[in-house]
N, C-alpha and C positions, 0 to 999 in steps of 0.2 A: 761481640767479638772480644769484647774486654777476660769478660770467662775461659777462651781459650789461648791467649798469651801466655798463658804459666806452661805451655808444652814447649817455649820456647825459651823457657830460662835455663835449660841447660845447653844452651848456644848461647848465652850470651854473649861472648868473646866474638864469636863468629857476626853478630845482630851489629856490635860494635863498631868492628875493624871493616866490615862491610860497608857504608855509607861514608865512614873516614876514608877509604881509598878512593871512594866514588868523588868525593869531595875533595882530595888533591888530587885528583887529575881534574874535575872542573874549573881548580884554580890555574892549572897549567894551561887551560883551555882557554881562559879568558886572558891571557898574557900574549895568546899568538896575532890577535889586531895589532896589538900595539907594536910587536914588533917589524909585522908588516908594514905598520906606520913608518918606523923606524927607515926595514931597505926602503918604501917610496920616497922617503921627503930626505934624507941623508946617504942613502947610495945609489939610487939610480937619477934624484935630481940633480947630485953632484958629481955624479960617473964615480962613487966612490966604491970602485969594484974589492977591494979589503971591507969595508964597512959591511956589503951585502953578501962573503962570504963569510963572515963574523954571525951575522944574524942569521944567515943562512944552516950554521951550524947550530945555532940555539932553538931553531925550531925542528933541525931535528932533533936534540938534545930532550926539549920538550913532545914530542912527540913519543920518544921512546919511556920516557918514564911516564907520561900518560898511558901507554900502552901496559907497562907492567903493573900501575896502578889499577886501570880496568881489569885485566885478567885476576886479579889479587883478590878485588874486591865481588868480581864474577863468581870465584871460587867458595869466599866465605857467603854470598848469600845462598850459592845453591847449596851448601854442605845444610846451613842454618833453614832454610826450606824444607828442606827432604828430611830432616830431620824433625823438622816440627812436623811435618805430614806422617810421618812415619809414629812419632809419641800420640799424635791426636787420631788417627787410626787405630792403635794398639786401646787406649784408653776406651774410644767410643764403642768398639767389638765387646772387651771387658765389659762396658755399662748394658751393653744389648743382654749379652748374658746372662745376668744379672736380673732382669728384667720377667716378671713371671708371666705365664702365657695369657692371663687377662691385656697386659699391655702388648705385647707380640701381637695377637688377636685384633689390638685395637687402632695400633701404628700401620700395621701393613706389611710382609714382606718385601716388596717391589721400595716402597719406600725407604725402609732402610736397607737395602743394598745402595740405592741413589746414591743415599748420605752418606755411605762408606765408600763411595768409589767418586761419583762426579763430583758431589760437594766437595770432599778433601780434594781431590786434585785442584779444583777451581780455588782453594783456598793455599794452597802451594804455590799455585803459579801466583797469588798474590803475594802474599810472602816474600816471594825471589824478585818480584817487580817493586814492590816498595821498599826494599832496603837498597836496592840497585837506582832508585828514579826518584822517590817520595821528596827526600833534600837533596839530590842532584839538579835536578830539574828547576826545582822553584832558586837553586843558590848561584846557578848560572842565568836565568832569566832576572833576577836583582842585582846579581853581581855585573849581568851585562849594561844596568841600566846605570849603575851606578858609575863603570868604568866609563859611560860614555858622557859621564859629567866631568870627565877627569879630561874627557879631550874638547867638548864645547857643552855649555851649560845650556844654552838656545836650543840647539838641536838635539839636548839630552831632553827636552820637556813633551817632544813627540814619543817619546819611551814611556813618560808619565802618564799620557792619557791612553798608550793602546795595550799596554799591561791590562790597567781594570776593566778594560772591553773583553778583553784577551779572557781575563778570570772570570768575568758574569756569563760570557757562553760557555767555558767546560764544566763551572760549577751549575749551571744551571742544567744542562744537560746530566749531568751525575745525578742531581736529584730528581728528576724526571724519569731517567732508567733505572732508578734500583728498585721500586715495586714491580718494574714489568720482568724485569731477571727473576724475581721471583716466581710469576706467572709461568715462567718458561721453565724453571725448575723441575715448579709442580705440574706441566703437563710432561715433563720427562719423566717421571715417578709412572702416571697413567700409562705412555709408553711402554715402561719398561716392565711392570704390571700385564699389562695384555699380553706383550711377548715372552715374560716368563710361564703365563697362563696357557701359552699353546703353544710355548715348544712340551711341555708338560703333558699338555694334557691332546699331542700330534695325533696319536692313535684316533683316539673318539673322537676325534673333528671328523678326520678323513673316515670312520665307519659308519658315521652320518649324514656325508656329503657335505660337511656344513663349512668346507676350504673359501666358498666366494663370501660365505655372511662375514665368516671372520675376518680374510682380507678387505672385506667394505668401512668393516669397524677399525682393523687398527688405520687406513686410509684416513678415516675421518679424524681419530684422535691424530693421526700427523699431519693432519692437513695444519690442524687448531696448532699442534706445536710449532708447523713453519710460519701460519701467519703470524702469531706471538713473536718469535724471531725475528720475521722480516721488520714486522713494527718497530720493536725496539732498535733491531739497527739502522733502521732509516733515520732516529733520532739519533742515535750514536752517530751515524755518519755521518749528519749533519754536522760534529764537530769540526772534522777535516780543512772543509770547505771555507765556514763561516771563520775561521781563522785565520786562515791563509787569506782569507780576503779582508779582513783586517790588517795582518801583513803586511800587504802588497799594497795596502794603500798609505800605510806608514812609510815602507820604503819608498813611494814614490815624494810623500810630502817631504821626507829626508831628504832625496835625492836632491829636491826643487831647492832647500833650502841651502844645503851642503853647498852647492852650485853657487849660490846666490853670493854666498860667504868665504867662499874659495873667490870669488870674481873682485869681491870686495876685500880680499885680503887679511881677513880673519880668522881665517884657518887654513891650512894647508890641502892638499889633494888626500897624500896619506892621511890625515885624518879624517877626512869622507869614506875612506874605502874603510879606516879602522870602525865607523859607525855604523856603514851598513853590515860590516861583520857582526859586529854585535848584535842588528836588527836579525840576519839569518840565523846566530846560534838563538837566537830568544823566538826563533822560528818551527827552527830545528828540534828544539826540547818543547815546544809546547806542543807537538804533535807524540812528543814521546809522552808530555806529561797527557796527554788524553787519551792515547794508547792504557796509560797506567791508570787514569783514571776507569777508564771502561772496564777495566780486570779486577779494579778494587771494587767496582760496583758491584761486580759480579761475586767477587769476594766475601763481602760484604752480605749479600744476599744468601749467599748459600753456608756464611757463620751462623745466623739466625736460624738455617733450619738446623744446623747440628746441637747450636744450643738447646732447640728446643728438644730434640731424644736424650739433651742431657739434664733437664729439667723434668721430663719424663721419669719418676721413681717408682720405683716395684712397691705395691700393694701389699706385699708382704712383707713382716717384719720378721725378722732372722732371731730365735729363740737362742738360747746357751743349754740345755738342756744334754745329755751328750747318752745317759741312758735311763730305760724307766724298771718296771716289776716285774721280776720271773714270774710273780704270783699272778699276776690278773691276764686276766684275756689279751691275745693276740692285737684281734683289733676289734674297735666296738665305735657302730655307726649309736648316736644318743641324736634322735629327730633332728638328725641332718636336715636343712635345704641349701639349694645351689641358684643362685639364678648367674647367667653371666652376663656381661657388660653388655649395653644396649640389646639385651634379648627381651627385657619385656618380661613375660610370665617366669615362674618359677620351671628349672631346667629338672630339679630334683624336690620333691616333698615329702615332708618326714616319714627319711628311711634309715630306720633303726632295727639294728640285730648289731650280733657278737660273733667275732669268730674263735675259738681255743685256740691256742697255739698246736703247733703238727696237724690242725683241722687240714680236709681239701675240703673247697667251699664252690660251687657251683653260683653263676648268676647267667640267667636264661629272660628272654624279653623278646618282644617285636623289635623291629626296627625304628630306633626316634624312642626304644622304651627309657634309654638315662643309664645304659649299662658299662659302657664307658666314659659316663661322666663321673660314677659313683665309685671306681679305681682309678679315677684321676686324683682325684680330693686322698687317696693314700700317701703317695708320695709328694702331697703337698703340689701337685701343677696348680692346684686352683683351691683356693680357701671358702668353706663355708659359708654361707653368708646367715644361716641361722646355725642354730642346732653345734655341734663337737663332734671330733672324728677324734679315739685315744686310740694310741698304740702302746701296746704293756701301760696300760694304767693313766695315760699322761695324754695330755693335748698337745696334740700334734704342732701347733701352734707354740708350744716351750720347746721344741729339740732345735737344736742347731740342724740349717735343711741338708747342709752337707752331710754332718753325721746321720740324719734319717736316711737320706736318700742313698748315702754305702751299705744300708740292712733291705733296700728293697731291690729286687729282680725284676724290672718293669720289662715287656715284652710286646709291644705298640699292634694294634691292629697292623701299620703298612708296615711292611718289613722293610728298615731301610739299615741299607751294609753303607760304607766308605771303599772309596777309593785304595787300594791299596792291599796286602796279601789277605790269605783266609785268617791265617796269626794273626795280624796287627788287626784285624777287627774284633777278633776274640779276645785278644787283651783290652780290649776296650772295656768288659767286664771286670777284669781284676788284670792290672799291669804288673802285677807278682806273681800271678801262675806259672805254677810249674810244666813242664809238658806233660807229666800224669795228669796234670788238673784239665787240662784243653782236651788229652784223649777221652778220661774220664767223660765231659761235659760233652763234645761229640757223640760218642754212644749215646748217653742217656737222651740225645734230642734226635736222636736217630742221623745226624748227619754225616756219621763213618763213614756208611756203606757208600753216598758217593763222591764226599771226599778224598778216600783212598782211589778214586777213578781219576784223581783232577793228577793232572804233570806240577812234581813239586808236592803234594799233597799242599802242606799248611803254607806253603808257600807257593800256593798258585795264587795268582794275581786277579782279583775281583775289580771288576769295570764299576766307575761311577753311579753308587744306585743301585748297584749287583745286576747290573744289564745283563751280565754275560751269563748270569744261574736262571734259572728257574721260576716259580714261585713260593713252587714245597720250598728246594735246596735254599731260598732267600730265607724263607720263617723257619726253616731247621737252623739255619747259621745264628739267626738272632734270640732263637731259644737257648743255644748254646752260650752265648754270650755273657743272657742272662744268668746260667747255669756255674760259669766259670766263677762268678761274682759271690756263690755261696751264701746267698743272702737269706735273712731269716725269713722275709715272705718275698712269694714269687707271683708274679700278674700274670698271667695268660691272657692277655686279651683281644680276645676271637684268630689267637694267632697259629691256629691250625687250621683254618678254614681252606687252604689250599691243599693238604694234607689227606690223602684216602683212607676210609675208613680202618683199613689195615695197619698202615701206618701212624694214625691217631691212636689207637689203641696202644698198642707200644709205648708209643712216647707216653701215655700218661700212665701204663703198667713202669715204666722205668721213673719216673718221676713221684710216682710213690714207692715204689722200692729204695729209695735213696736212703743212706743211714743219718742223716742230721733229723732233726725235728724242726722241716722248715713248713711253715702254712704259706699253701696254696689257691690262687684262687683263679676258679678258667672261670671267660666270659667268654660266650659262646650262642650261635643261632641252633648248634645241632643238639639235640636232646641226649643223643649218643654218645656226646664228650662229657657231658656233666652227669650221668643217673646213677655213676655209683659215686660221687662224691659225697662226704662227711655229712651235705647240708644241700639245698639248694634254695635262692634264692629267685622269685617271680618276680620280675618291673612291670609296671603297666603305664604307661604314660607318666613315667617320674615316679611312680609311687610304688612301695613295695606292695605285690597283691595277692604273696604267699611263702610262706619260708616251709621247709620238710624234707625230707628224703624224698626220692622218688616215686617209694610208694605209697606213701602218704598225700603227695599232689597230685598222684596219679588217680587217687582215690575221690579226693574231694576236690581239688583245685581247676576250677573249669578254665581259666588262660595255658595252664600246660598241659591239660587234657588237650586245647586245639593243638597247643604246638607241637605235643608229643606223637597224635593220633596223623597229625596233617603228613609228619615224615615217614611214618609208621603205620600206615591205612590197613597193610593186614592183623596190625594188632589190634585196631581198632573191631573188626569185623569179627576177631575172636571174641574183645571182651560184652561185645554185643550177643553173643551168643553165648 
């Protein structure tokens, strides 16, 4: 917890004046027994009707600045709350980002939305309860006991001994519940896990029938989350109780003795009634202080898991490098391999080639062959774990990733748009384009033709996810994007696969007509989209298992013999004859 108070030094003023408002109006609050004392024992047992409109007025007097004290101090904690929520949200998104997709891959999505959404709120609402209670609470249940040595010393010692009873059941409770908060956390992670997993993936449940397995399953993980729950609250709400019944057995030993002592003349009436006041506020606030307690356990619980995504650091180190050689090759795989985090074998094994710069470069593979693992390691998603990846001359590992990643046009197998117009996606590529540059980069991905169909054209409104396009009109949009972005090498990968043969032509007839000298490189299942490129590359299970043109592996190379033959059975049946 200690690591994330720094999001709250710039409230300090607020963290301040918070707990001091809270704390004079507790003072005022321990001053209203005694002047009750006061009207009983001097205006109503002497009919002193001036005397108890006298006091009568001081406790409204004190009530009303109690009041604007509370609202005051209401005010500055919620400001200093929402505000520390708000710094440690902003910071935590920033470190996520941050974060290269080995760790993404290895944290979880479902988990860290939790930690960005239920943790932080659970840790606000703590925030705004412990500046508000933390020394309110304990400065009125001392100051109650102390004021009640100021009216009998005798019956101030019943205060002495149900305070520490008072404090070994909520502190002991608090330490009891903060590991099982935890528990409950992380079955809310699992939760919310499952339910992101199929509202996602709605289609293929229901085209499978498979709606009752999956409501059995998330059932069972909510069964596990409410009993977690209910356990822990049944010790939380054990607090309540076992308090109150300490209490109540205080107040009655007071009552008996108070009695005893008024009978005998050693204290007055008012002063019984001032003691049991003070037994209810010390009542009154210990049920707040367990209220407050249970929020900071929770508090408490769900600091530790945010610490931990921030204790969590990216695998990668961020080079200064800013650019490399016009002279040397574009990019050059030197016996690369990949393995990634908990996978166990090697994902890539030494795959070495070179591509020129202006080269188009083909990479062709079964499925599970490494072909988008091998243009992830471009833009640096994922580092090496043997071998070097150079771009212009340098390891990729010295450029600053920002500056690498402005020179590459990545283009992702799932096509995925934002929220928001067909423009503001397409500046996502380059936030300076012109509108030549976006009409430009529409044409050349083929998405004009039915863009100029949309109401608004670049300002028709795209649903979360591009719901509302297509699948071509989805990988045309994010071709373009890429395209907008002008970058020296451009990814393709497998991101025409929705695309008809007719269409796929084009786009890569326009995409080598382009006039810059940018190198390109499509990954692709269709033989069709890569045979006339510059080069092509074969994976075979991680491994390179042919580099050539096309009629050169068409020649010799038996994995794109099957690939190429399997799409193309009557060219096969030619070159058999």
């Amino acid at each position: 917890m200690k690591s994330l108070l720094k999001y709250i030094k710039d409230y300090r003023k607020e963290s301040i004046l918070a707990p001091l408002f809270k704390m004079l109006e507790a003072s005022f609050e321990l001053m209203v027994p005694l002047v009750m004392a006061s009207i009983i024992d001097r205006g109503i047992a002497h009919n002193d009707t001036a005397q108890i409109i006298k006091m009568g007025l001081v406790l409204v007097l004190l009530a009303a600045v109690g009041l604007i004290s509370a609202v005051t101090a209401q005010y500055f904690s919620a400001k200093a709350a929402v505000g520390f929520a708000t710094k440690l949200r902003s910071a935590l998104f920033a470190h996520i980002q941050g974060l290269s997709y080995t760790e993404l891959d290895t944290i979880g999505t479902s988990t860290l939305i939790t930690r960005m959404t239920s943790d932080v709120n659970q840790l606000q609402n703590g925030v705004n309860l412990t500046l508000r209670l933390l020394l309110r609470s304990p400065f009125i249940v001392f100051g109650a006991m102390v004021m009640a040595f100021t009216v009998d010393v005798k019956a101030a010692f019943i205060f002495v001994v149900a305070i520490p009873l008072l404090s070994i059941v909520v502190f002991g409770i608090m330490i009891a519940s903060i590991p099982l908060y935890k528990k409950v956390q992380a079955a809310l992670d699992k939760i919310l896990g499952r339910t992101r997993e199929n509202l996602a993936g709605a289609r293929v449940i229901r085209a499978f029938c498979n709606e009752e397995a999956e409501t059995a399953g998330f059932e069972r993980e909510n069964e596990l989350l409410l009993n977690t729950q209910v356990f822990v609250g049944k010790i939380s709400a054990a607090m309540n109780p076992v308090t109150y019944i300490i209490i109540n057995i205080a107040l009655v030993v007071l009552l008996w003795t108070g009695a005893v002592r008024v009978d005998s003349g050693v204290i007055t009436q008012g002063a019984v009634v001032a003691l049991v006041n003070y037994m209810s506020q010390i009542l009154v606030e210990l049920v707040k202080l367990a209220n407050l307690i249970i929020q900071l356990t929770k508090a408490l619980a769900c600091a530790k898991r945010v610490e931990g995504i921030f204790a969590v650091t990216s695998s990668m180190a961020n080079g200064s490098l800013e650019n490399g050689s016009d002279e040397d090759p574009a990019i050059v795989f030197d016996h690369v391999c990949l393995t990634y985090s908990g996978g166990g074998d090697e994902s890539l094994t030494d795959i070495d080639f070179a591509v020129k710069k202006g080269e188009t470069i083909g990479i062709i593979g079964g499925t599970g062959s490494g072909k988008t693992s091998v243009v992830n390691l471009i833009p640096r998603f994922y580092d090496a774990t043997k071998g070097t990846v150079r771009i212009n001359g340098r390891d990729i590992r010295d450029y600053d990733i920002e500056t690498l990643r402005d020179t590459i046009g990545v283009v992702p197998q799932r096509a995925v748009l934002f929220k928001g117009t067909i423009r503001e996606n397409l500046l996502w590529g380059n936030e300076d384009a012109s509108g030549a540059d976006i009409e430009n980069a529409l044409r050349i991905s083929q998405a004009k033709e039915f863009v100029d169909t949309k109401e608004g054209r670049l300002d028709f409104m795209i649903a979360q996810g591009g719901k509302n396009l297509s699948g071509g009109q989805r990988q045309r949009l994010t071709i373009a994007r890429a395209i907008v972005r002008k970058p020296q090498i451009l990814i393709l990968d497998d991101s025409a696969s929705a695309l008809d043969f007719a269409t796929d032509a084009k786009l890569r007839a326009a995409i080598k007509g382009m006039e810059n000298d940018m190198t390109v490189i499509i990954v692709s299942q269709r033989a069709s989209s890569i045979q006339y490129a510059d080069k092509i590359v074969v994976l075979d299970d991680g491994a390179v298992a042919g580099i050539g043109t096309h009629e050169e592996l068409l020649a010799e190379n038996e994995i794109y013999q099957e690939i190429y033959y399997s799409q193309f059975p009557d060219k096969k049946a030619k070159a058999a004859n």
